[in-house]
C-alpha positions as YAML, in Angstrom:
chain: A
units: angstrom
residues:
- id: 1
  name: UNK
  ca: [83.09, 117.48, 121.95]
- id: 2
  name: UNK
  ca: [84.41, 120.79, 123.37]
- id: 3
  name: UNK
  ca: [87.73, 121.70, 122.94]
- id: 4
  name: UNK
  ca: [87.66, 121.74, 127.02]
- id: 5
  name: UNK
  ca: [87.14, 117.54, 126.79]
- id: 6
  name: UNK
  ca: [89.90, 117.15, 123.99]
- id: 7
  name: UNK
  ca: [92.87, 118.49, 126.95]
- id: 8
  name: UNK
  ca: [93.69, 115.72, 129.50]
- id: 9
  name: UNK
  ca: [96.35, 116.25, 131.96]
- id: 10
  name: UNK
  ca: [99.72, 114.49, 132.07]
- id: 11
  name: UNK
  ca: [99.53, 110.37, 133.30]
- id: 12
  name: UNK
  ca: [102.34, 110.10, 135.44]
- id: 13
  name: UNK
  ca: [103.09, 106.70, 136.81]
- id: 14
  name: UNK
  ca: [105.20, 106.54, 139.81]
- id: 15
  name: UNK
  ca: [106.99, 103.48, 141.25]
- id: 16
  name: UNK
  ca: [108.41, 104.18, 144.80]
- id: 17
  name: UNK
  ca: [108.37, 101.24, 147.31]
- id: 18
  name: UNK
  ca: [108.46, 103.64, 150.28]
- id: 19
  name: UNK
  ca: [105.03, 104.66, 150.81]
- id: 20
  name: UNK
  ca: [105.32, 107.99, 152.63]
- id: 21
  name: UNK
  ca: [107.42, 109.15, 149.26]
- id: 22
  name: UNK
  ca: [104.66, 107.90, 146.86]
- id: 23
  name: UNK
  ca: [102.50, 109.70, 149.02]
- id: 24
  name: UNK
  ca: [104.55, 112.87, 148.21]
- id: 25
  name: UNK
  ca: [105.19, 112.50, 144.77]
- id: 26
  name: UNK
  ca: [102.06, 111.42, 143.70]
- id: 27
  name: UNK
  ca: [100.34, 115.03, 145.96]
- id: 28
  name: UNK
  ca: [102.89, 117.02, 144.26]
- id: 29
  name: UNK
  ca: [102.45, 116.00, 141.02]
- id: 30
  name: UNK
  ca: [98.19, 115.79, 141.62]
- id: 31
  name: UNK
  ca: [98.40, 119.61, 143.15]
- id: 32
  name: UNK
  ca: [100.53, 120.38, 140.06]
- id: 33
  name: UNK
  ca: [97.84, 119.33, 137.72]
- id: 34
  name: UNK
  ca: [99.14, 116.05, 136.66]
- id: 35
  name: UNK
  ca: [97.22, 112.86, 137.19]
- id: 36
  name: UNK
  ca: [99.25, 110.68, 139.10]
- id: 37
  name: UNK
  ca: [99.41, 107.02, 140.13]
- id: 38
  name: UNK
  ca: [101.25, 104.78, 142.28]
- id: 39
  name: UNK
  ca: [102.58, 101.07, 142.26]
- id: 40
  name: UNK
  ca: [105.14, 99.98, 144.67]
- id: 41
  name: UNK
  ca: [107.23, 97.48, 142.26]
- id: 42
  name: UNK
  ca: [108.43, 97.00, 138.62]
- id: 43
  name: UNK
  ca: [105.68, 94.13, 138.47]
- id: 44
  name: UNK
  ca: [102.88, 95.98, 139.27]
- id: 45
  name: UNK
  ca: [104.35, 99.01, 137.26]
- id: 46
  name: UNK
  ca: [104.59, 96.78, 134.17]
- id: 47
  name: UNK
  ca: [100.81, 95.46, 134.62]
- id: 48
  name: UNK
  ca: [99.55, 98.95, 134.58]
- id: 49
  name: UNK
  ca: [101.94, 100.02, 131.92]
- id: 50
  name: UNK
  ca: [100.57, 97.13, 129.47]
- id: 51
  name: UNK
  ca: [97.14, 97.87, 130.43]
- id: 52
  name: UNK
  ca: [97.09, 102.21, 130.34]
- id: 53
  name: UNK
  ca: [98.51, 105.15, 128.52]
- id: 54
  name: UNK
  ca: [100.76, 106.87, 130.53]
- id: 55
  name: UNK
  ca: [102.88, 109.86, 129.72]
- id: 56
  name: UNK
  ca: [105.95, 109.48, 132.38]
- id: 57
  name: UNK
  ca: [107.28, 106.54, 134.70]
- id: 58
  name: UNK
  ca: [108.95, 107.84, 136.92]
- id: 59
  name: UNK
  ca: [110.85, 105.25, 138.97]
- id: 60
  name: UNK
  ca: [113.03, 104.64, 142.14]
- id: 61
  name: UNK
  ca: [115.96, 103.24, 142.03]
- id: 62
  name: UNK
  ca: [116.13, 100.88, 144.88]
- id: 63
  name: UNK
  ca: [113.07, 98.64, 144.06]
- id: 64
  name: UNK
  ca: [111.87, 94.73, 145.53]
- id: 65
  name: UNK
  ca: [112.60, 92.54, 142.23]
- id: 66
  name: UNK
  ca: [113.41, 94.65, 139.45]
- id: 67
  name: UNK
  ca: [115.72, 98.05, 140.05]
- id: 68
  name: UNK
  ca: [114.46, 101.55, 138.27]
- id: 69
  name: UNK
  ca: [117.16, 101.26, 135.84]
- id: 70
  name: UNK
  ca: [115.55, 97.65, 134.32]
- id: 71
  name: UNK
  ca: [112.34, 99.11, 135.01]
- id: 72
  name: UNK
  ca: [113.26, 101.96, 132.40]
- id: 73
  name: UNK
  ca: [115.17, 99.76, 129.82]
- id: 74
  name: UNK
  ca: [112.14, 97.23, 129.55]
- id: 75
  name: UNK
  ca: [109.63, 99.93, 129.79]
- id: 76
  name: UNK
  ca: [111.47, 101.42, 126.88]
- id: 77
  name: UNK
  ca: [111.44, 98.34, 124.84]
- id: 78
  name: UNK
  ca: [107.99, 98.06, 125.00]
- id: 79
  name: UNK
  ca: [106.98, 101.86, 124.60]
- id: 80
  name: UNK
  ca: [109.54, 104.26, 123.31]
- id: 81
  name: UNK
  ca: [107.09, 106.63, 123.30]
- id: 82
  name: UNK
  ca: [106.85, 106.67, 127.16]
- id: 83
  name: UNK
  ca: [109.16, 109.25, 129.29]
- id: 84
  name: UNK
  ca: [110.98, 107.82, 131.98]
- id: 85
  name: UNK
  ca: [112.94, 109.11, 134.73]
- id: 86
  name: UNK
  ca: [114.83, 107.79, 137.49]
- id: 87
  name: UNK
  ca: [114.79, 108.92, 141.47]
- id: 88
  name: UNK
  ca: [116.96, 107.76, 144.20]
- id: 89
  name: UNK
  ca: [117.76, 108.99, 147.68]
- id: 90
  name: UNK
  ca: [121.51, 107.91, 146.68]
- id: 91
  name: UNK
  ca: [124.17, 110.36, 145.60]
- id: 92
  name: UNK
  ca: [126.28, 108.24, 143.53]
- id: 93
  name: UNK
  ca: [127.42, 109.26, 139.88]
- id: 94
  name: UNK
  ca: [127.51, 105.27, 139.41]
- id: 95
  name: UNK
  ca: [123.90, 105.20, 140.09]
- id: 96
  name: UNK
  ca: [123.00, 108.12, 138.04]
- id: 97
  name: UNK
  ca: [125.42, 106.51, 135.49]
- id: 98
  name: UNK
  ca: [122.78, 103.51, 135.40]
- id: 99
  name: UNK
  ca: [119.40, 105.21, 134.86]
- id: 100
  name: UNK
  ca: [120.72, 107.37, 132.40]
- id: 101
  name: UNK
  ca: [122.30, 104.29, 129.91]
- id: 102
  name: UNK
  ca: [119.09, 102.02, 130.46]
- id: 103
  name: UNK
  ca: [117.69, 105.51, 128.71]
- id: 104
  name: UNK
  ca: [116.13, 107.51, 131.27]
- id: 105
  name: UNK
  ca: [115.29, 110.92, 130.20]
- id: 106
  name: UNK
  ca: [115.59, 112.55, 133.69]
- id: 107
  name: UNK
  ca: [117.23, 111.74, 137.01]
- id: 108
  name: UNK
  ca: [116.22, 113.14, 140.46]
- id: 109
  name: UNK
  ca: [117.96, 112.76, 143.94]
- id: 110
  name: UNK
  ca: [116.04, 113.02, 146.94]
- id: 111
  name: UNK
  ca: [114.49, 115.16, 148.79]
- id: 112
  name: UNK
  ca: [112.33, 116.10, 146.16]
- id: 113
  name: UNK
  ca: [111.88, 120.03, 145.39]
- id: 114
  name: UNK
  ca: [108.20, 120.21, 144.87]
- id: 115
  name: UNK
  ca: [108.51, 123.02, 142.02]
- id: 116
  name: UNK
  ca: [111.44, 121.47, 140.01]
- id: 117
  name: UNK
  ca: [109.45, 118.18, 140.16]
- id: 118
  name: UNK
  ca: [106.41, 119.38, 139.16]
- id: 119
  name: UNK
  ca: [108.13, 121.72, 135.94]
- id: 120
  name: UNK
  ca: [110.53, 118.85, 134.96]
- id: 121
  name: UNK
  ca: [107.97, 116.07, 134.91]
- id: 122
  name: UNK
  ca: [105.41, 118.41, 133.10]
- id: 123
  name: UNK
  ca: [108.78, 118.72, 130.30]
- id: 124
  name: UNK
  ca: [108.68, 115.21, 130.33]
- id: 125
  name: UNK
  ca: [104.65, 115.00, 129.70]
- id: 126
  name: UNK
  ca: [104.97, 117.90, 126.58]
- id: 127
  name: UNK
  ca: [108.19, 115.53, 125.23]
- id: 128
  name: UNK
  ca: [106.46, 112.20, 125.65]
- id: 129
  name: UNK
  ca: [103.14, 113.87, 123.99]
- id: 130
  name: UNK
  ca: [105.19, 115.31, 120.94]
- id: 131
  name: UNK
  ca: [106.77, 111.73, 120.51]
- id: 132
  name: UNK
  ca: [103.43, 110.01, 120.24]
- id: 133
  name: UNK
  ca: [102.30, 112.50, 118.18]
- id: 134
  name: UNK
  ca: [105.00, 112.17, 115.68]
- id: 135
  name: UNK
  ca: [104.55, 108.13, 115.65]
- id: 136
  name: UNK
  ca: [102.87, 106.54, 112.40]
- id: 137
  name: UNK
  ca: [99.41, 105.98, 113.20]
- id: 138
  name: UNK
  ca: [99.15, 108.18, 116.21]
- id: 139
  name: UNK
  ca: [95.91, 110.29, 116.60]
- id: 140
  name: UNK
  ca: [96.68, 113.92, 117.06]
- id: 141
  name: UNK
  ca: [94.91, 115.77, 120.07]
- id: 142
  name: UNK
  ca: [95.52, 118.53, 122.21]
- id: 143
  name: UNK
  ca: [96.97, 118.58, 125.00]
- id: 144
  name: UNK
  ca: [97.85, 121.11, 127.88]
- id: 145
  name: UNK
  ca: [99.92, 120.90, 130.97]
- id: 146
  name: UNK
  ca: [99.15, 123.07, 133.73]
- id: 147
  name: UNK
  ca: [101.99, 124.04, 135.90]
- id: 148
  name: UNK
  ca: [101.64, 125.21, 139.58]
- id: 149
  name: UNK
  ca: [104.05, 125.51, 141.34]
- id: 150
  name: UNK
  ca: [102.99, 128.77, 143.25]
- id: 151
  name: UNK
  ca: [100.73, 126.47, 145.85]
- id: 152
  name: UNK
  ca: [103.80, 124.93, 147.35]
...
């Protein structure tokens, strides 16, 4: 195995009901060199979260069922390991308040800045990697993150 096979890209899971935003995030992130996916609730988001190894969830607030905030504090039950952030179109400190006690490591308001999103969610990736990597049992790898920004 080259060392060329041993890099994989940051798995960034993103939960946004609105589809033209997914849309966004998830090309922003891509062209930034992240692999990105997208689910549209907390349901789906905890299906794919059970069943794959994902670096960041990244979350919107407002969501059908579950809000980002519960999404976050179950999602961190489950894997501690996993970065989370929180997004929302709201400016409220109440709702910022929220994401950030259910233990979100990051909080966005919309619009989204395609450069900050891609560099914060990359600092998320590098955090979330060094976590697993200092968990009992983990396997150690390498792991890059490419940023660019420049294309936007």
């Amino acid at each position: 195995m080259t060392r060329e096979d041993q890099i994989a890209p940051g798995r960034v899971l993103v939960v946004e009901d609105d589809e033209s935003t997914a849309l966004f995030v998830t090309r922003v992130l891509q062209r930034g060199g992240l692999d990105a996916a997208w689910v549209s609730d907390a349901e789906q988001a905890s299906v794919l979260l059970a069943d794959s190894s994902f670096d960041v969830l990244l979350a919107d607030y407002r969501l059908p069922g579950a809000d980002g905030a519960e999404l976050v504090r179950a999602t961190r039950q489950l894997l501690p390991e996993i970065a989370t952030a929180v997004m929302t179109s709201f400016k409220d400190a109440e709702v910022e308040r929220a994401a950030r006690s259910s233990g979100a490591d990051d909080f966005f308001e919309k619009p989204l800045h395609p450069s900050s999103l891609i560099s914060r969610i990359s600092e998320l990736v590098l955090k979330a990697r060094a976590s697993h990597l200092r968990t009992p049992g983990a396997a150690p790898g390498l792991f890059q993150v490419d940023v660019v920004a420049a294309a936007f």
